[in-house]
C-alpha positions in Angstrom: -5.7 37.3 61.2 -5.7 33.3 60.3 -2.4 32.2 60.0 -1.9 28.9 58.7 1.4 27.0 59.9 3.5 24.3 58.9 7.0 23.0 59.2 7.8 18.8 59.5 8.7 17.4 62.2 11.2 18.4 64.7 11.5 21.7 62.9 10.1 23.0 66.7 6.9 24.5 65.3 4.7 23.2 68.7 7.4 24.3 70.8 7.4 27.8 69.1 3.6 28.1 69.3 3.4 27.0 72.9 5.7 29.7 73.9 3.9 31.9 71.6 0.4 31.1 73.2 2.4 31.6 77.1 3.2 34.9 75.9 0.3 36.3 74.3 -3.1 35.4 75.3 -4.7 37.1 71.7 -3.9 33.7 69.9 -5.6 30.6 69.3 -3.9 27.5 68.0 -5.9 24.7 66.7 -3.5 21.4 65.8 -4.7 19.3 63.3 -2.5 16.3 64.3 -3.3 16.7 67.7 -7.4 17.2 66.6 -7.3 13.9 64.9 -5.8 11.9 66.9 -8.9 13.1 69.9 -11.5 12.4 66.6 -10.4 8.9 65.9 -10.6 8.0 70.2 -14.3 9.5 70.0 -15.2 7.8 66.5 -13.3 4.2 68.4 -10.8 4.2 66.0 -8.0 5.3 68.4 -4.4 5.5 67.3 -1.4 7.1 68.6 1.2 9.3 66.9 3.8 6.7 66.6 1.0 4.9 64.1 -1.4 7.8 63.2 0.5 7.4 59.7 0.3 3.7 59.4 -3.8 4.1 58.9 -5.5 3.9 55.7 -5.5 6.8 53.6 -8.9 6.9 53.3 -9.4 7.1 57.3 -6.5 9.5 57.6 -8.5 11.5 54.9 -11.4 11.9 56.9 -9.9 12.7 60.2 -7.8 15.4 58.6 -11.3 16.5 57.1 -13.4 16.6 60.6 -10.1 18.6 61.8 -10.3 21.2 59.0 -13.8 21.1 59.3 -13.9 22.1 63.5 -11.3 25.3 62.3 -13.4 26.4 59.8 -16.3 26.2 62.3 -13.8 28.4 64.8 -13.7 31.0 62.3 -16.6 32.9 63.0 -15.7 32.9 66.4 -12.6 35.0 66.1 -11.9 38.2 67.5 -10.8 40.5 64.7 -7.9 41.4 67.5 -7.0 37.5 67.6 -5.0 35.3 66.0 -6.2 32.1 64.8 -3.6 29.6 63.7 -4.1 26.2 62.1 -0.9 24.3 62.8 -0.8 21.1 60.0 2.2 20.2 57.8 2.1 20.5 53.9 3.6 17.0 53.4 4.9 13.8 55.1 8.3 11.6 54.1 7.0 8.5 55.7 8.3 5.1 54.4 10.0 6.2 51.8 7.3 7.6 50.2 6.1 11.7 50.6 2.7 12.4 51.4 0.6 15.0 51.4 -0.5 16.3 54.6 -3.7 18.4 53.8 -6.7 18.4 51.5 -7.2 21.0 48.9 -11.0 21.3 49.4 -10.6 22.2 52.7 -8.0 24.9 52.0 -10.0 26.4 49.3 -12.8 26.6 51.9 -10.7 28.1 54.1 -9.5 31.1 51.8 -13.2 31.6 51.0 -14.5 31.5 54.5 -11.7 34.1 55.3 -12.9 36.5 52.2 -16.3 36.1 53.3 -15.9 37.3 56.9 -13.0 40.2 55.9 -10.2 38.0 57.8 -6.6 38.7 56.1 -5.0 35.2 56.0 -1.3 34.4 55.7 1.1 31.2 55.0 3.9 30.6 57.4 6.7 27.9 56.9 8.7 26.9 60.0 12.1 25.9 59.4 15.5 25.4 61.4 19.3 24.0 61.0 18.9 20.8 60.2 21.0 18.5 62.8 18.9 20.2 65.6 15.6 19.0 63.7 17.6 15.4 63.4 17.8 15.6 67.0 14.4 16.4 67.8 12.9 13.1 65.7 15.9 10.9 67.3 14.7 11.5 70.5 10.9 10.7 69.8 9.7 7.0 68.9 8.0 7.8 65.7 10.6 9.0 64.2 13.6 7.6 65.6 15.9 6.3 63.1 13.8 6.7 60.4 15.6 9.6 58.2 18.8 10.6 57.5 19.7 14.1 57.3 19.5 13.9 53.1 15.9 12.9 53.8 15.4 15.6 56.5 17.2 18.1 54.1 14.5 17.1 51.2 11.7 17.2 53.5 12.3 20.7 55.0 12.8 22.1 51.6 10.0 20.5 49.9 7.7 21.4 52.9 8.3 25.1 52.3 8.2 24.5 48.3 4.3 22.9 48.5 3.2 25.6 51.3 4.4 28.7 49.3 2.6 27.2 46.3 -0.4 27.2 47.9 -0.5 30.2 49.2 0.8 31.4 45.8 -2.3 29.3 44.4 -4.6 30.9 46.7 -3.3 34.5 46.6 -2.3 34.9 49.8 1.0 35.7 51.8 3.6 33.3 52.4 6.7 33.6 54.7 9.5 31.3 56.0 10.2 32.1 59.3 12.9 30.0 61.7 11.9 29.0 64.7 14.9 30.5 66.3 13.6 34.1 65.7 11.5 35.1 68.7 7.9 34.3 68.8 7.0 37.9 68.3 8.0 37.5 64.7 5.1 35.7 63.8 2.5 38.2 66.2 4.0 41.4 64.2 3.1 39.4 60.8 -0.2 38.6 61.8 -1.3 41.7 63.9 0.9 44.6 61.7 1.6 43.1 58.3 2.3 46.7 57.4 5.4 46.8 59.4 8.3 47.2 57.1 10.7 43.9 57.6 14.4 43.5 57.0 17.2 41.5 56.1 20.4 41.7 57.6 23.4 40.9 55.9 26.6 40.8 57.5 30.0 38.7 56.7 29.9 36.0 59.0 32.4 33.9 58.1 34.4 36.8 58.4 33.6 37.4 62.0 34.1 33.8 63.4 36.5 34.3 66.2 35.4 38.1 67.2 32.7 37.8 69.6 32.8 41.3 70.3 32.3 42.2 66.3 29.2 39.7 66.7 28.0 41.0 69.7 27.9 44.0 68.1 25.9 42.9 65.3 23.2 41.1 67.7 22.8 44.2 69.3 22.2 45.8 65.9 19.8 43.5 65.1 18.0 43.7 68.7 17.8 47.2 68.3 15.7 46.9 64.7 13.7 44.4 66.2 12.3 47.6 68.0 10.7 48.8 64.9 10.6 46.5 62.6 10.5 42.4 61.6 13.8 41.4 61.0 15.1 38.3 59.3 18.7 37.2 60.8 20.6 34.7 58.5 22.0 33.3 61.5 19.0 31.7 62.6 19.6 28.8 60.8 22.9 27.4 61.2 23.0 24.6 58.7 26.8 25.2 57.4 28.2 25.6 61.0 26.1 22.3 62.3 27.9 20.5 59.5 31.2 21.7 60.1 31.4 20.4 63.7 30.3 23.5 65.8 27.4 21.9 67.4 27.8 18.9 70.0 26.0 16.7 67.2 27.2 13.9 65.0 28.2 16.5 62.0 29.8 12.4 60.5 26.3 12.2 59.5 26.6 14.8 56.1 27.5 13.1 53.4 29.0 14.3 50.3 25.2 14.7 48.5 23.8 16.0 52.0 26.9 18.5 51.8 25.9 19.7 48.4 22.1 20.6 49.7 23.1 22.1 52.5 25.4 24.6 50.0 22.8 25.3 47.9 19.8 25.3 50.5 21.3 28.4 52.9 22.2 30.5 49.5 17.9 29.4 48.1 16.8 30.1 52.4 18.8 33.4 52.5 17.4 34.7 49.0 14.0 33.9 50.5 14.6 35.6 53.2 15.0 38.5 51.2 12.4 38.2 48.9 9.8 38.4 51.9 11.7 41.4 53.7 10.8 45.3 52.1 15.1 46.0 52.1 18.2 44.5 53.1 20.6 46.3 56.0 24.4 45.8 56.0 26.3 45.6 58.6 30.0 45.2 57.5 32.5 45.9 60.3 35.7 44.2 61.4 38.6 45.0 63.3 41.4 46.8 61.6 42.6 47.3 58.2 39.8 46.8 55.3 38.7 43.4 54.9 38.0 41.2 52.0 34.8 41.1 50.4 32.0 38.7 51.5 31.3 36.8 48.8 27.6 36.2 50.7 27.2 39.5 51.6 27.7 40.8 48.6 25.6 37.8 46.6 22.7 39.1 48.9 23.2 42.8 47.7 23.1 41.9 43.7 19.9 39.9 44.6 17.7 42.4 46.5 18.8 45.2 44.3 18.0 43.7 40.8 14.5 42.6 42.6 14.0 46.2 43.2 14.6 46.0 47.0 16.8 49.1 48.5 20.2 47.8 50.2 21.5 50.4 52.9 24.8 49.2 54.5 27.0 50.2 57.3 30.7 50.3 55.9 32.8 52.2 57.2 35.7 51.6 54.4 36.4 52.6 51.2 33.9 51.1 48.7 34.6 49.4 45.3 32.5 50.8 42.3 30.8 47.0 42.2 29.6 47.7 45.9 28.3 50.7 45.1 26.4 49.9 42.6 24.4 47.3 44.5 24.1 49.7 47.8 21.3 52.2 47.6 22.6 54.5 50.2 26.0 53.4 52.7 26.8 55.0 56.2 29.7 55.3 57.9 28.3 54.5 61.2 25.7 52.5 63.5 24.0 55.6 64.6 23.9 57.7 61.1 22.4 54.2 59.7 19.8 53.9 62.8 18.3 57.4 62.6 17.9 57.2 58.9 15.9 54.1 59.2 14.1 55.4 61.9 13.0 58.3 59.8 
């Protein structure tokens, strides 16, 4: 499998791979940043990676072309049991101005080098919460100071826009995965694309101050991860940066930034469920019946009316409106387990 990878900067995509590549010796990364910035030292143009996008767009052209150009070369190379990942970014916001950061020939030459040799080939957007990737590029010289977390915001998203396009474009799969979900996430969607994948949906607002109620929930979700690839809201936590819950400077969101950070985790989420083959409930609280999730309940409506099966645990009396969104509902963990499992 060829995976190709992107994510901008300070989303923690190197990071991920690394520990990726520490933990399973089947993969392969090739880095086109890091590729070009050895190609322009042997040609005696070096740079560095604080300036690497100050260069002329014609040089930066054909440094990013030699880098393609050595992958595609890699590719007949690969052990049908390995996985080959190209790690490049879709796009640059450099000086106010976005940029792409790859070359349509090459990525048409990719696809067709893939058909030719029978290697599956998949799209993978890394993201994460936003004040975390702020942090990351404050504490590097390139980027330090350079974007504000409106800039960030509109970078993230229009990074995952231009790669699912292309993999639309070319036919192939695309997912957005966090880099907070472990790195066997991405393995089990390169090595067993077959493996059924889930969202989970559960009412977090409504468990903020019940860590046992959460716990419970990450054990839920641990416990899936077992047998299948599960997508966990929670692994972006955009909303709860903003509101102060991180030991980050949440005075940075301004009243625009606000308003895309609304409407980005509702567009993420929806994603999220649009790549997953059904969403899993998991609505439990202590005591009487609780309100309903507005979220949780958004998320049903959406993967039932594009024909993906909702199966919740809720152990309360249900509202003709839930179920007609909920494909089957369980009263318990265990009863909502084994008829997964099946």
């Amino acid at each position: 499998m060829i995976i190709v990878c992107t994510g901008i900067s300070g989303v923690g995509k190197r990071e991920y791979l690394s520990s990726l590549q520490q933990e399973h010796q089947q993969v392969r990364i090739h880095d086109v940043g890091e590729r070009m910035l050895r190609l322009a030292e042997k040609l005696g143009t070096p740079t560095s990676t604080e300036k690497i996008l100050d260069m002329h767009e014609g040089t930066l052209t054909a440094l990013r072309a030699a880098a393609m150009e050595e992958f595609i070369g890699e590719m007949p190379k690969a052990n049908p049991s390995e996985l080959l990942l190209l790690a490049t970014h879709a796009c640059f916001r450099w000086r106010g101005t976005l940029t792409l950061g790859f070359n349509p020939y090459y990525l048409k030459k990719i696809t067709k080098e893939a058909e030719a040799r029978g290697q599956e080939l998949l799209y993978v957007c890394f993201t994460d919460t936003v004040g975390k990737i702020w942090a990351r590029l404050q504490a590097t010289k390139q980027w330090r100071d350079r974007l504000g977390i409106e800039e960030i915001l509109l970078w993230r998203d229009e990074e995952a826009a231009l790669t699912k396009m292309i993999a639309q474009y070319e036919e192939k799969g695309f997912y957005l995965v966090p880099t907070e979900e472990p790195v066997q996430t991405l393995v089990q969607l390169g090595s067993d694309p077959a493996r059924k994948k889930i969202y989970v949906a559960y009412p977090i607002t409504l468990l903020e101050g019940k860590p046992d109620l959460l716990g419970e929930v990450r054990t839920f979700i641990q416990e899936l991860r077992q047998q299948f690839i599960v997508f966990d809201p929670m692994s972006v936590q955009d909303i709860e940066w903003a509101m102060g819950k991180f030991k980050l400077p949440s005075e940075l969101v301004s009243e625009t930034g606000w308003r895309y950070i609304d409407d980005q985790t509702v567009a993420r989420d929806y994603q999220l469920i649009d790549q997953s083959d059904m969403v899993v409930v998991y609505y439990k609280t202590n005591g009487a019946p609780p309100p309903m999730s507005f979220g949780v309940l958004s998320e049903m409506m959406h993967a039932y009316t594009n024909n993906k099966p909702v199966y919740a645990l809720f152990p309360y009396g249900r509202s003709p409106f839930f179920k007609y969104y909920c494909t089957k509902a369980f009263p318990d963990r265990d009863s909502l387990l084994n008829f997964l499992s099946r």
